[in-house]
Structure formats: C-alpha cells, structure tokens
N, C-alpha and C positions, 0 to 999 in steps of 0.2 A: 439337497444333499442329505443322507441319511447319516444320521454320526450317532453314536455310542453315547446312552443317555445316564449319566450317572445318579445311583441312588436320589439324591436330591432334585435330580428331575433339570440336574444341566446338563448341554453337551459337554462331550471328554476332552474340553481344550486344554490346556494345561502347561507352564513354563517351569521347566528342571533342566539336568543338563544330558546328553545324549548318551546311555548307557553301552549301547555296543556299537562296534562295528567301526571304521575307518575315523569317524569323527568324535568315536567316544571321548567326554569329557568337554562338550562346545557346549554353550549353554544352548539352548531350542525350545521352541514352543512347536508344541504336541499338536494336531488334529487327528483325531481316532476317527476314522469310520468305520460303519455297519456291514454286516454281510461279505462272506467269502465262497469260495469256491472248490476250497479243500475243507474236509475235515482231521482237524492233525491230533492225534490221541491225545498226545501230551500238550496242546494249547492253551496258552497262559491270557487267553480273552475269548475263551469261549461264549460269552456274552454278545460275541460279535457276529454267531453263526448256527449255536448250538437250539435250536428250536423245540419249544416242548411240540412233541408229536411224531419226530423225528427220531429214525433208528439210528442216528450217530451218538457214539461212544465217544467220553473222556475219562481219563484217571481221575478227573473230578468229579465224574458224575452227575454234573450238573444240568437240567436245563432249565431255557430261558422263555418267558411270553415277549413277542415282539412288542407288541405297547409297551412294556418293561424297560424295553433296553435299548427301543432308539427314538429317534427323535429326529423331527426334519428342520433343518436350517437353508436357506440361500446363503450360496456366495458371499451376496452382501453382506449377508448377517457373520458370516463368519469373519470374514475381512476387517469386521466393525472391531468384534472378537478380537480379533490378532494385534489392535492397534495399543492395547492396552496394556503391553507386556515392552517390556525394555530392551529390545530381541527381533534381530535380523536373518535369524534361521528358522528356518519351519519345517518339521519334520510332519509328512501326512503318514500314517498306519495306520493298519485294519486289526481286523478283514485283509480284504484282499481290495485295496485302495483302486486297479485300475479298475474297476468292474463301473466305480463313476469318473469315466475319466473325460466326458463331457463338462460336467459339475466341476470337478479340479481345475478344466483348461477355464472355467470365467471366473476361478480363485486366483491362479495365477497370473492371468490377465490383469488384477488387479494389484497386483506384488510389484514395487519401483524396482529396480533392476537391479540394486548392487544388496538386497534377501539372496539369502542362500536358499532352495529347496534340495529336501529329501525328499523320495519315495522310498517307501517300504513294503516290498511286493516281494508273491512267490514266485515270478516267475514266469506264468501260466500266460500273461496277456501280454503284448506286446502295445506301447505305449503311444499308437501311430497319432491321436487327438490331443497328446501334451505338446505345447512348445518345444521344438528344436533344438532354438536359439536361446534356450535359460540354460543353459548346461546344468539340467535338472541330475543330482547324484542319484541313482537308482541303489538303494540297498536290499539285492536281490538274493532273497533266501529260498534256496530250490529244496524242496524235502525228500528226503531219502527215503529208504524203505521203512526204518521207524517211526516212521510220523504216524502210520497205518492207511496212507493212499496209496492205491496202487502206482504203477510207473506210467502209465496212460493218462493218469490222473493228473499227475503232480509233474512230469516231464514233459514236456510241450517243443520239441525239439526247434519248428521254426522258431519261437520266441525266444530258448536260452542261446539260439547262435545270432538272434539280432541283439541281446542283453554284452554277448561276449565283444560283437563288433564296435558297442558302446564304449567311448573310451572315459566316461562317466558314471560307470558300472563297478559294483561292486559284489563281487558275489560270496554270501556269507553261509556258513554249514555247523548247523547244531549236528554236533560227532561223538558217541559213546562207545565207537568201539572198532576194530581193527576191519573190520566188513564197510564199515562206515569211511574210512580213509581212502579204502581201495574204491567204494564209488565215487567219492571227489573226484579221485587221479583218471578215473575213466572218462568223467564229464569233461576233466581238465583236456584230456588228449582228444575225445569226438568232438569237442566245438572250440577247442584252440584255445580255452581261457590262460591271461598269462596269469605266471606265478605269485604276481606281486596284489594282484587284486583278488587273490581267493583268501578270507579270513574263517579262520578254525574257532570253533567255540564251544566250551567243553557243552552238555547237558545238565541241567541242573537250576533250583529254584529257591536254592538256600545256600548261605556262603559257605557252610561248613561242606556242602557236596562239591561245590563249582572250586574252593582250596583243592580240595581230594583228586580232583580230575585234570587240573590245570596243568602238572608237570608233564605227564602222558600226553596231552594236547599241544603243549609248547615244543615238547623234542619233536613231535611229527611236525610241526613246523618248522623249525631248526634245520629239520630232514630235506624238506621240498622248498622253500623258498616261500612259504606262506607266513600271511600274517596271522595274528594271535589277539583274539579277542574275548575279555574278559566281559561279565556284566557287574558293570561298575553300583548299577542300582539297586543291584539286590545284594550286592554289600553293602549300600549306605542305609537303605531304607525298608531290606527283607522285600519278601514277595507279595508286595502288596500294593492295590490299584492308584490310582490317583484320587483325591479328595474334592 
C-alpha cells in the first residue's frame, strides 16, 4: 500500500477524533494514503498528489518529491499498526483511497467485525473490490467547480448514482458560495441523493474563517433538509498535519 510518509520518515497513521462529516466527534484512527486522481486547488494534503514536475497548481504552492512523501507498507504491516491504538473505528483517506482498493480489501479482511470503517473518497471510483457485507460508511466528497477540476474530471456520473443508491453513503460538499448550493441541489435531483445524507461545509482552514461562513451555511441547510458540518479540528488544533 502506498501511505503518506511523514516528516519523520513514518506512515500517516494516527488516533484523534473524526473532524467532519456524519461522525464528527467519534474518536478514529487515521490511515492516510498516497496518490489521487483530482487535483483540487484548495487541497489540504497536497503531499498526497502534488508531484514536483507536474503542471498542477495549489494555493499553496507547494510541491512534493515521491521518495519524500510516501512510503510502502502491507496490509499486514498496517493492521499490526492499528492494533496499538484503543479504537475500533478506522477511518482510510487520501488521496483518493479507492485507486488501492485491492490493498484496502486484505486490510479489511483483517478488521474483526464489530470496527467500524470509513472511507474517504471523491467519488470518481466506484467501490466494486471492498466488502459488501462491512457496511463500510463512504464519506463521499464530490468537488464542484471550485476545486479547479473540470466536471468530466471530478463527476463520474455512473459512480455518484451507485454512491447515492448506497445506503451507507454519505455525501459531503465544501460550499463558498450561492453557485455552490445550486450545484449540490442539482446533483441532489439528477441522482436522487436524499436530503438527510447530504452534509454542507463551510470552506475554510482557520477558525476564525470556518466561524464567519458557518451561519450562511447553516440557514442553507435549515432551508433544504441538510446536515451541517463543521471542522471540529481545526478549531481544536489549527490547520495543521499530524505528528
């Protein structure tokens, strides 16, 4: 498996507690892996995808040498990893996590059955080599036109209406702005997503912007029957990676 190698030269495993989206606030241990499939302007782990060499842009600026920044583990090895935390939730993110979704299926093969999983995905791949039978949560963040991928790119029409028929599915939408509402409502009506499982989330990588945006974001949910999703960790801990 390719996972996110941090400074220190470990993978980006990590036990805190789940910052956004339907389960915010459950404590979870983290695997991050490497490599995606979008490039999203505003990316908060461009470390995951941003290659020096490469014509893709971020508001960071940054880029990264592969030796740098990932690292290969087994399965095994991760699983050994996981055993050491006091925590029956696991949340996988990237990148764009199904792109190894070979790799995942003899991770979870090895997970006793009453772990919770998350997935953390954009979308784009559909999950057909995970287990069925985990009722694995998908926390499926689709990107709009601000991300800077086109709609060809980032919209994968058969995947978000097998995501929607999911009843495991959670579909999550970083939103800045009234352009932004009206593409949720669109996807909401061309693939049937119900109201209850679409979560709104302001934009923002500091508390004092994600406070400023949050009431705006709240009434448009109050409006349609969405839920409302703040980022719990970058009020506790700023925007800043794991250790």
């Amino acid at each position: 498996m390719k996972l996110a190698k941090l400074p220190n030269g470990d993978p980006e495993i990590f036990y805190t507690l789940q910052g956004e989206g339907v389960s915010t606030g459950a404590p979870a241990i983290f695997v991050r892996l490497s490599t995606c499939n979008l490039h999203c302007t505003w990316c908060d782990t461009p470390y995951t995808w941003n290659w020096e060499g490469t014509s893709w842009k971020t508001t960071r600026g940054e880029k990264f040498k592969k030796e740098d920044v990932i690292i290969e583990y087994s399965p095994d090895q991760v699983w050994e990893k996981l055993q050491n935390y006091p925590c029956q939730r696991l949340v996988i993110t990237g990148g764009e996590p199904l792109i190894q979704q070979q790799e995942l299926a003899q991770l979870i093969s090895k997970l006793p059955l009453d772990w919770a999983i998350e997935v953390e995905t954009n979308g784009t791949l559909i999950p057909h080599e995970l287990p069925g039978d985990r009722g694995i949560q998908y926390n499926v963040s689709l990107k709009l036109v601000h991300s800077g991928n086109s709609e060809t790119q980032a919209l994968k029409p058969k995947s978000i209406q097998w995501f929607s028929d999911n009843e495991t599915s959670y579909f999550k939408f970083v939103v800045a702005s009234d352009a932004d509402l009206e593409s949720v409502q669109s996807l909401q009506k061309t693939y049937g997503i119900l109201a209850d499982r679409i979560i709104l989330m302001p934009e923002g990588t500091s508390s004092s912007t994600l406070r400023t945006k949050l009431p705006d974001v709240a009434e448009w949910c109050i409006q349609h029957g969405y839920r409302l999703s703040d980022r719990l960790h970058v009020h506790i801990w700023g925007d800043e990676r794991a250790k």
